[in-house]
C-alpha positions in Angstrom: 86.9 118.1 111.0 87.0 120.5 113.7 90.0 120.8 115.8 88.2 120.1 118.5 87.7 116.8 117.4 91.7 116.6 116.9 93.6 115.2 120.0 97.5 114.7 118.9 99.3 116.2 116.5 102.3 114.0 115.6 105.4 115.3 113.3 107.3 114.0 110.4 111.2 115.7 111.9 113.8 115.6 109.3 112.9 118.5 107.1 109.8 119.2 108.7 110.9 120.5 112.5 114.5 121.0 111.5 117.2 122.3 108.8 118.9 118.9 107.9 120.7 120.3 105.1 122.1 123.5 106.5 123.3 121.6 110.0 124.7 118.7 108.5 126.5 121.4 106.2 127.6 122.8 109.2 128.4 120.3 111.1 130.7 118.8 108.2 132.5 122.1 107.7 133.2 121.9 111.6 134.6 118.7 111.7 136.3 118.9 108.2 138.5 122.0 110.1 139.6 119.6 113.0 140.6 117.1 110.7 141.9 119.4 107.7 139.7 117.9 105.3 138.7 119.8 102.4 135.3 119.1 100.9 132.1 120.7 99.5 130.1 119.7 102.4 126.9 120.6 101.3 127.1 118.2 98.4 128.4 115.6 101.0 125.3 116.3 103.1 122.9 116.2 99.6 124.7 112.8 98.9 124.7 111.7 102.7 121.1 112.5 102.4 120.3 110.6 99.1 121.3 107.4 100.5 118.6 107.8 103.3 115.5 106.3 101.4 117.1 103.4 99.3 118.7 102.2 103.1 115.0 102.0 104.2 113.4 100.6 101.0 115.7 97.5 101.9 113.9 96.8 104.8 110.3 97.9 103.8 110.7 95.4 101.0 111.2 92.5 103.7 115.3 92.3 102.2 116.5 93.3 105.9 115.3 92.6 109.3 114.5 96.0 111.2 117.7 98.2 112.8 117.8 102.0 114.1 118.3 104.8 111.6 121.7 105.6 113.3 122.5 102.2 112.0 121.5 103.1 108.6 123.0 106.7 108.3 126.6 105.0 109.7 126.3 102.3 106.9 125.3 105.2 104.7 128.4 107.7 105.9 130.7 104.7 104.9 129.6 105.0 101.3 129.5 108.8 101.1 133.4 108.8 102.4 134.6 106.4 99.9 132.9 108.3 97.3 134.3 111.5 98.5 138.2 110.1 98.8 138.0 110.6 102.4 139.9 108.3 104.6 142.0 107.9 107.7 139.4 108.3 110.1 139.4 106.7 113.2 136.1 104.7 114.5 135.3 107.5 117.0 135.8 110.3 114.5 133.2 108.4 112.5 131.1 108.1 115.5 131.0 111.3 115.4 129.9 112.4 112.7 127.6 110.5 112.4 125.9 111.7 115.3 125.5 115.0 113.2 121.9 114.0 112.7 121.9 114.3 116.3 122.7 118.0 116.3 120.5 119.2 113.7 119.0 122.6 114.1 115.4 123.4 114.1 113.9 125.9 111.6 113.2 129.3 113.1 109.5 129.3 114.1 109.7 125.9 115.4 110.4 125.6 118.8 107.6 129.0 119.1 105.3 127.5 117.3 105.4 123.4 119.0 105.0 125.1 122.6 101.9 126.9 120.9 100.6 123.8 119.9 101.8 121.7 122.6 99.5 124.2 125.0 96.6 122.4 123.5 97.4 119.6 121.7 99.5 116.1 122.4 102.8 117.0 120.7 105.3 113.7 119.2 107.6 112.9 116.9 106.5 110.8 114.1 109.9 110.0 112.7 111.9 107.4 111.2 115.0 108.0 113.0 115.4 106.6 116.7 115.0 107.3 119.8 118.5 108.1 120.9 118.5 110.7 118.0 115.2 112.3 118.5 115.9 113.0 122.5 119.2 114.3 121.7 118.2 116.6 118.9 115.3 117.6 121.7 117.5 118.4 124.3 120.1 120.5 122.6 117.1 122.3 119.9 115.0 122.7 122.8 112.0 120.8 121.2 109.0 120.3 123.7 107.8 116.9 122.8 105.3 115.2 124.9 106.3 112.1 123.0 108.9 110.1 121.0 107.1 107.9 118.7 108.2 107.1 115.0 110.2 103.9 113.3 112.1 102.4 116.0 109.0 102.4 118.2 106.9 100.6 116.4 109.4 99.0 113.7 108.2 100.4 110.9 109.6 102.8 108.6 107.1 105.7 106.9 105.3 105.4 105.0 104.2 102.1 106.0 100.7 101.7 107.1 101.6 100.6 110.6 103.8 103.3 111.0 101.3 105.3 111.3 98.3 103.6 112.8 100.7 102.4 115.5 101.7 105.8 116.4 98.2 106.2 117.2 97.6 103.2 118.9 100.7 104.0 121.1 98.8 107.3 121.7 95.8 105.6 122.9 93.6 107.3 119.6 91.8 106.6 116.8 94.1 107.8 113.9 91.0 110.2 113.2 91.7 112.3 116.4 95.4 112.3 115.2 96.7 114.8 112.7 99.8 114.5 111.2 101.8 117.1 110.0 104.6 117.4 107.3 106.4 119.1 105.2 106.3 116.1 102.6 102.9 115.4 100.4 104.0 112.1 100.1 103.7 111.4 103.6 100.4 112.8 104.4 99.0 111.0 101.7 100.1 108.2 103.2 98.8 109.1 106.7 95.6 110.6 104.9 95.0 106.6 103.6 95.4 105.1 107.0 92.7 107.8 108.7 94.6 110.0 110.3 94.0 113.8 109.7 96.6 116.2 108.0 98.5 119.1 108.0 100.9 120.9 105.2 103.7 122.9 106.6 106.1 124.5 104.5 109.7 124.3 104.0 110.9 125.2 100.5 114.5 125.3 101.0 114.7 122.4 103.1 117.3 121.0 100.0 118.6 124.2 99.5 118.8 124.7 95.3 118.2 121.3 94.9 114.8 121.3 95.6 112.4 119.5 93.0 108.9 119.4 94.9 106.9 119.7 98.5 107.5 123.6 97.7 103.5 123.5 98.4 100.5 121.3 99.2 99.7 119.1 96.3 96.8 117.6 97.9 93.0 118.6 99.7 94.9 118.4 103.2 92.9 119.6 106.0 95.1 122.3 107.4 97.7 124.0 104.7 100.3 126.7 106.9 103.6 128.5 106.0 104.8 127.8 109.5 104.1 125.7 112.6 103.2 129.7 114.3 100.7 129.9 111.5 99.3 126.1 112.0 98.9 126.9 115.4 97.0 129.7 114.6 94.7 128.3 112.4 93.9 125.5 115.6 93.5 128.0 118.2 96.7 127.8 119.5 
């Protein structure tokens, strides 16, 4: 497909747009020196992290009604401090951080490389976390969505079907003039089986020395870039 035929590019976030692992990291080392806590906050965030897709398979396998991912990530942060021994916090300080997903940094050609795009194309968020956290990740990252689409819009978690051909439908497209971009195979297969088009970005250390897979494109995508200044390059941007 020519990418003239492509109207909206919509993103998978977490991993894709920005550094989870490295800003939760940071962001636990921070508060951990408020509160004198010692921990190995990278492993916390690794652990914080691993509790994100069982959370959701709950309520793609119809055992939970729909809620917010800040809802889930709380829930989660609960378990991750009993594991850890931590304890003593106050409901505000857990508040807190757990709005770390909230201040998540993006990765360096990102914020570049979206105002390329964005200069041609639709630009939105195709993520399962929620509003209130994709706005406030915008604002402070300085990510230039046109957009916030994703789970709590259409209440559905990726990589349900409808997550994705409700995205489009919100967007007023045919999932074919929508190309979806991740740094996740998984995901675009998923998007590839509903229609829309498909885009490989990426993002090898996104788990740091953890990482197992996604270090490259596994699958015939239709666009495969090291960077979002490089997919923007290859549309014209």
């Amino acid at each position: 497909m020519a990418s003239a035929d492509i109207k909206a590019l919509i993103f998978d976030v977490f991993g894709t747009v920005v550094d989870w692992r490295t800003s939760i990291t940071r962001e636990g080392q921070a508060f951990g020196t408020r509160k004198g806590i010692d921990a190995d906050w990278a492993a916390f965030a690794d652990g914080w992290r691993s509790l994100y897709d069982p959370a959701m398979a709950r309520i793609r396998d119809g055992n939970r009604d729909f809620v917010k991912l800040d809802v889930l990530h709380r829930e989660n942060l609960l378990e991750m401090l009993d594991r850890t021994g931590i304890s003593g916090l106050s409901e505000a300080e857990i508040d807190d951080l757990n709005y770390a997903w909230h201040r998540l940094d993006p990765w360096p050609d990102s914020v570049a490389g979206l105002t390329r795009l964005k200069s041609k194309f639709i630009i939105a968020t195709q993520s399962n976390g929620n509003i209130a956290l994709m706005v406030n990740m915008a604002k402070r990252a300085g990510l230039p969505w046109d957009a916030i689409l994703g789970a709590e819009v259409v209440g559905h978690y990726k990589p349900e079907p409808e997550a994705y051909i409700k995205a489009c439908d919100r967007l007023g497209l045919a999932p074919e003039q929508v190309l979806m971009t991740a740094a996740h195979n998984g995901d675009l297969v998923a998007a590839a089986a509903c229609g829309l088009r498909t885009a490989f970005v990426a993002r090898p250390t996104e788990h740091g020395p953890n990482q197992t897979k996604d270090f490259k494109a596994e699958h015939d995508f239709d666009y495969i870039a090291t960077d979002f200044e490089d997919l923007a390059s290859q549309l014209g941007c």
